[in-house]
N, C-alpha and C positions, 0 to 999 in steps of 0.2 A: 730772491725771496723763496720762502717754504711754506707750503701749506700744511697745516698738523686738522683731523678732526679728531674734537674732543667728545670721550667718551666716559663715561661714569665706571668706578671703581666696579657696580653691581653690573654693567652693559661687558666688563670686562672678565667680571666671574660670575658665569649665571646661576650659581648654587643657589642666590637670594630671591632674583628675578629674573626674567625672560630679556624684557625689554624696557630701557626709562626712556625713553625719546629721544631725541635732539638731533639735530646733525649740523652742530655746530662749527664752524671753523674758526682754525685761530693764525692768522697773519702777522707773525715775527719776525722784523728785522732778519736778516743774517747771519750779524755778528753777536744779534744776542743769544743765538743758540749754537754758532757754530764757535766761536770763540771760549777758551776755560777763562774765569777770572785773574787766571794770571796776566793773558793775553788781553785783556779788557783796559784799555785807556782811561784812566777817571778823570774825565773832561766831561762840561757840559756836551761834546755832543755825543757823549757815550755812555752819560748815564740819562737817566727819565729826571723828568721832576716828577714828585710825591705833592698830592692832593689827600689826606685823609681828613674829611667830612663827620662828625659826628651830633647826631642830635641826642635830645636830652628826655630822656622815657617815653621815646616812638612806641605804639603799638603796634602791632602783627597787622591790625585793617586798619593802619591811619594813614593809608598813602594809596593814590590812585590807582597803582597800578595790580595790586590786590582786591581791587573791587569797594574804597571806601569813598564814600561821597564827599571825603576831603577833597581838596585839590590840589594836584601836587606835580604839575607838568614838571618841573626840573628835572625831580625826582623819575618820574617816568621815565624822561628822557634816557636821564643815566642806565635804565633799563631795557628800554626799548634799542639804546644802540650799544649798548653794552651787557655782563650778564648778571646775571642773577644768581646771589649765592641762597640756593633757597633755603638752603640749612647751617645758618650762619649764627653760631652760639659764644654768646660772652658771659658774665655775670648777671646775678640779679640785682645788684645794685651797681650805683654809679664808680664811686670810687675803684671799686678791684676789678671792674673794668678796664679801666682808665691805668690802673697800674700794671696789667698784665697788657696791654695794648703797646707799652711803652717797653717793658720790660723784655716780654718773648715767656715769662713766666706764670706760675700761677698766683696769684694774688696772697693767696695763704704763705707764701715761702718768705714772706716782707711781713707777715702778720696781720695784713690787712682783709678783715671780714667782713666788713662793715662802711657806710659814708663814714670820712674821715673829718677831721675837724682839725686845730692849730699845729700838731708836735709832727716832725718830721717822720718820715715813714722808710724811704730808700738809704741805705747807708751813704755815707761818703763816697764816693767814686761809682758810681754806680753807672753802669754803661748802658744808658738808655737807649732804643731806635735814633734818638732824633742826636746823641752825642758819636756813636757809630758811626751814623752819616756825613757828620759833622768832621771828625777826625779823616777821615776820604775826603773832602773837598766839599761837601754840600754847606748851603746855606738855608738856616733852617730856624723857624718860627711858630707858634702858638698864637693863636688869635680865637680867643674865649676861654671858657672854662678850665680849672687847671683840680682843684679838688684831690688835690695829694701833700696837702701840710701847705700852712700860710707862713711859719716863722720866715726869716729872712733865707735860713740855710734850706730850707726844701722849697724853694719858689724854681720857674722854670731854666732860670739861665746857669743856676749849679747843676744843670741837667741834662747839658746839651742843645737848648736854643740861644741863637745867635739874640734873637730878638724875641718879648714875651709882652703879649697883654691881653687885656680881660680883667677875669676877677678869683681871685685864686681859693673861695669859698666852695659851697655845693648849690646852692641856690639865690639870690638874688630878684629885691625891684629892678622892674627891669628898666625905670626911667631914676631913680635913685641910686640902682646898682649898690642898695647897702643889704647886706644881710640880715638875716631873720631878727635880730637880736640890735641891729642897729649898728653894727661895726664895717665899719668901711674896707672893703675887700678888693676896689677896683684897681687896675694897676698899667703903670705902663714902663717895660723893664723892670721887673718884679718890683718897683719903687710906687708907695700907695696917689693916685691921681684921682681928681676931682674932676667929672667930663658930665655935658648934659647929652642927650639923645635917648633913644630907644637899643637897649644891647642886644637886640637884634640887628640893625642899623651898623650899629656901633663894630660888629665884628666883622660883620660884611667890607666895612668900610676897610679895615686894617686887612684884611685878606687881602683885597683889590689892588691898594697901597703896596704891599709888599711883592705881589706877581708882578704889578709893572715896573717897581726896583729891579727886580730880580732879572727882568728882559734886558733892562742897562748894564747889567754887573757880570753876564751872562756866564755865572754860574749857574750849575743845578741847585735845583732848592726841594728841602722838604718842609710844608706848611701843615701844620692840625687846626683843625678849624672846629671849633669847640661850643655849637651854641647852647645856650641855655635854657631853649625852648623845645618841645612843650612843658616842661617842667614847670609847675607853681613856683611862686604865683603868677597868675597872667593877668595880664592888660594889657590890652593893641588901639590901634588907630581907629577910627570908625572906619576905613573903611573896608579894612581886613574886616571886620565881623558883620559888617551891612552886607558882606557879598553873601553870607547863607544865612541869610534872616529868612528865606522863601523856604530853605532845603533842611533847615537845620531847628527843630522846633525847640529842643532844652539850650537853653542860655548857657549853662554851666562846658555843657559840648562845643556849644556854639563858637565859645571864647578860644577853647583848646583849638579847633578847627585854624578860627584865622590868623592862633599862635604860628601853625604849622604851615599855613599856606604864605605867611610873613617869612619862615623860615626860610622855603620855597625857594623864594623870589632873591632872597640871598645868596643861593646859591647859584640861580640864573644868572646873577650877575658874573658872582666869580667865572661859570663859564664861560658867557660871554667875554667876558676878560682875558680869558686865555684866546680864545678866535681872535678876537682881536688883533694880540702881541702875538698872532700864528704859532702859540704853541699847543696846540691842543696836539700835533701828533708827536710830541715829545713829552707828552703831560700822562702820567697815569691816574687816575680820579678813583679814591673807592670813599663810599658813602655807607654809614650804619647805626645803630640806634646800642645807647650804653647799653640798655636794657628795655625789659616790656613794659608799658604803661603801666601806673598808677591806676584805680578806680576811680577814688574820690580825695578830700584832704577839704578840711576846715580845721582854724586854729581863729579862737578872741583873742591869741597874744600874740602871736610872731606877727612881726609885720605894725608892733601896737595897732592890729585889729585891723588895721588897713585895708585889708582885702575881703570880700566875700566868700564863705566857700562854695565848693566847688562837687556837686552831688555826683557830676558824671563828668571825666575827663579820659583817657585815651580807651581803646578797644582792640583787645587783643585775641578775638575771637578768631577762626574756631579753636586756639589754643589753651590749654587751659591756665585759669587763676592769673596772679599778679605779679609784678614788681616787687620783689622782697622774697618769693618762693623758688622752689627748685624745679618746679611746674615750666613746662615749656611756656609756657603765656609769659615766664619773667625769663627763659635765656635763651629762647630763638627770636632773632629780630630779621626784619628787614635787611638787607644790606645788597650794594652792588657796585659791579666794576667795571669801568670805562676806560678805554684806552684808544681814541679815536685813531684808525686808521688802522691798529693791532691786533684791534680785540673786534669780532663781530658776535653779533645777536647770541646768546644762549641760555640758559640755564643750568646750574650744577645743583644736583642733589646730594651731591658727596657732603658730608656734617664738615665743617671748618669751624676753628675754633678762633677766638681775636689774639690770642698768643703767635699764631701763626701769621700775622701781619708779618712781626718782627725778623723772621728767618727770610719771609717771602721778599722784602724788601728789601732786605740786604743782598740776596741774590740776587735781585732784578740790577741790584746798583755795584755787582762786580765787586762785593765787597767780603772777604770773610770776617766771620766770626770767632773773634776767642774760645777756645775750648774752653778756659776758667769761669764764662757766664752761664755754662748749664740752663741754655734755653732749653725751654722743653714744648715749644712750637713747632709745628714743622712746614717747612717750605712747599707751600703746595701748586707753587707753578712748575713743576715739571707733571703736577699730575693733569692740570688744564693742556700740558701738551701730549698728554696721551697717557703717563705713566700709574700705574694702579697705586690706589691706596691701600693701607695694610688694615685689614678686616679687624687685627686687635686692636687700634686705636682706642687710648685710654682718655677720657678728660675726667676732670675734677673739681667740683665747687663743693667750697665751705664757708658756712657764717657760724656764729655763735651759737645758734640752736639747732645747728645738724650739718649733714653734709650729702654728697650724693657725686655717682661716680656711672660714667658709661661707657663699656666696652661693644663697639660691635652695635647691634642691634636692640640692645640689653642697657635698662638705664634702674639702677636701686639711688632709691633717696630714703637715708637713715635721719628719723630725728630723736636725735639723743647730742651731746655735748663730745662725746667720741664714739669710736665704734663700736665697745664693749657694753657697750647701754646704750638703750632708745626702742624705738621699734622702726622695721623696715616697711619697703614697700617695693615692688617690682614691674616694671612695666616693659612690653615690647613695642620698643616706637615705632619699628618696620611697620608692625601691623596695625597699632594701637597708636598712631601719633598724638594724638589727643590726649593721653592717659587718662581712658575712662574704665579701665579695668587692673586691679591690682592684682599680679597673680603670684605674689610670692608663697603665698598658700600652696602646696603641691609641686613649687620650683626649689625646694632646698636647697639641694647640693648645688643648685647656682648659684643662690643667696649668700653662701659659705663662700664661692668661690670668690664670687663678687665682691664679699667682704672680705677677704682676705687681701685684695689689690686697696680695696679703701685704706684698710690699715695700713698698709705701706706708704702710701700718699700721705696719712695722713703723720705718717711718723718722719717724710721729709719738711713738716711743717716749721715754722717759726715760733719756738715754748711760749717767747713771750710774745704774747699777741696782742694787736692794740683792743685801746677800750673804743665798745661801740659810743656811739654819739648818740643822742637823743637831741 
């Protein structure tokens, strides 16, 4: 065994800062650092299995271990013996999350800007994380949400899982599991099914189901666990939401809370699951939210009215704004990664982007990547083992009414429809994480600079771009 301490890109060049803390260690195998991917055997016992976790409009303070009066011991857990990516940035909505997670890309190169709705999104062949895997030996599954095209030809198993179910919409009853509109979206092996329970319950159960398969077949597996909570509309058990009737005084909160504390316990389970089948120190777990909360949401028609709205639902304080903006309150979320016996306690403040799943993954599992998929993720566990990050590190989000791009320490969010129009705006996250201060006043020649890398990004885009959903 070797011991690596991990230290932050700025701990490694102190131009920025002096000191970020931690002295964290990271215990790897042998052969996973000493061996090249040639040399790496693709056997269950030489690759991990893959656990990727995601919940559905997490807030920045909706989980315990940031200080919110939720309760979210799983989640913690995953924190407290694993680390924490504090600066872990996706999209603002769910979908080009959800496709750049799978992809290794940025969601704009497929056209997608926007929640998506029926028409296929990824072209034919399309080499997703979980068909990479797949094509190496793994066995690999979706249990929830899928939210990238219902037709037949864009469901999950044209995609690289072995096995798919959930509901291949963006929202959902979750004791109906029909969508807004009343079209039946639940599914088992992208074929439409008819199932009662809570799809809370419901996905938990198919996660579990397929880990302890998987201990029989013993292959490695890669599972995405997809739920659909706290995302409206909600409705829980009593006695999810009896437990903060003392702590929790708006109803509308109250309900989101024991969405999430429901969620929780789902994923307690799944770990427990692995303890169990003794694979927790073969298992790598990472957990993280598509995006930032929602505020509010009422509708007298989706749902034919069925539901009540909802005046106060996630909390993404102290970050700013919402779900749907370029605002750090909608693209840093929560997220963190366990690896029991590999990984101990830390925190990373290095920015990671959900694109960087895809490279990260594949490396862990011995696996190359085609040069022809022009990932644009990057592998960031050699940088957990010590190696510095590159200071220009570009990322890139865009929706229909603008876009916004950050190098470095430097983040411009343009709204205009391209880069030639709109107006900007400038902010330094180092010092200004919150963006409560626009200073592109007086920072020109940055804003120039800046926008001159947006242009570029935004001219590897997809012309035809899908239509947003309403």
């Amino acid at each position: 065994m070797q011991i690596h301490r991990l230290v932050t890109h700025n701990q490694l060049n102190n131009k920025k800062m002096k000191y970020i803390h931690f002295g964290i260690y990271f215990i790897i195998l042998a052969h996973f650092l000493s061996c090249s991917p040639d040399q790496k055997s693709k056997t269950a016992n030489s690759q991990p299995n893959i656990i990727v976790i995601v919940a559905d409009d997490l807030g920045w303070n909706d989980i315990g271990y940031h200080g919110s009066e939720i309760k979210t011991p799983a989640i913690d857990k995953l924190a407290r013996e694993g680390i924490e990516l504090d600066r872990f940035y996706v999209h603002s909505v769910c979908s080009p999350t959800r496709a750049s997670l799978l992809t290794g890309r940025y969601p704009s190169r497929y056209g997608i800007l926007s929640p998506l709705g029926d028409e296929a999104v990824f072209p034919e062949g399309t080499v997703t994380i979980a068909e990479l895997l797949k094509q190496n030996g793994y066995e690999t599954a979706i249990s929830g949400k899928w939210h990238l095209g219902t037709v037949p030809e864009a469901r999950p198993m044209n995609f690289g899982f072995n096995s798919s179910y959930g509901y291949l919409r963006g929202q959902i009853d979750p004791y109906t599991h029909l969508y807004k509109n009343g079209n039946k979206t639940w599914h088992r092996n992208d074929i439409l099914v008819d199932e009662e329970g809570h799809a809370t319950d419901l996905i938990t159960d198919e996660a579990v189901r397929f880990i302890e398969k998987s201990r029989e077949n013993s292959k490695a597996f890669f599972l995405y666990v997809a739920y659909s909570v706290p995302h409206y509309p909600l409705e829980e058990p009593g006695n999810w939401v009896d437990m903060y009737e003392k702590t929790i005084e708006n109803e509308s909160r109250r309900l989101y809370a024991a969405s999430v504390s429901h969620m929780d316990e789902g994923i307690s389970r799944i770990l427990t699951t692995l303890g169990k089948n003794k694979m927790e120190e073969n298992t790598l777990v990472l957990f993280f939210s598509d995006n930032g909360a929602q505020e509010s949401w009422h509708s007298k028609t989706q749902y034919n009215g069925k539901f009540k709205g909802n005046d106060v639902l996630g909390d993404n304080k102290p970050l700013r704004d919402w779900k749907t903006s370029f605002y750090d309150g909608a693209l840093r979320v929560p997220a963190v990664l366990m690896w029991k016996g590999k990984l101990s306690h830390g925190k990373v403040s290095e920015s990671i982007n959900v694109a960087d799943i895809y490279p990260t993954l594949a490396g862990l599992a011995g696996v190359d990547i085609p040069e022809g998929l022009n990932i644009e993720g990057h592998n960031f566990w050699p940088f957990l083992e010590g190696a510095p990050l590159s200071e220009d590190r570009i990322m890139y989000w865009r929706m229909s009414k603008g876009m916004a791009l950050r190098k470095g320490d430097w983040k411009l969010i343009h709204h205009g429809k391209s880069p030639d129009e709109g107006i900007d705006e400038l902010y330094n996250i180092s010092l200004d994480p919150n963006e409560t201060k626009n200073v592109a006043a007086g920072n020109e020649k940055l804003v120039l600079e800046l926008k001159k890398e947006m242009e570029y990004q935004f001219s590897l885009d997809n012309p035809i771009l899908a239509k947003e959903i309403k």
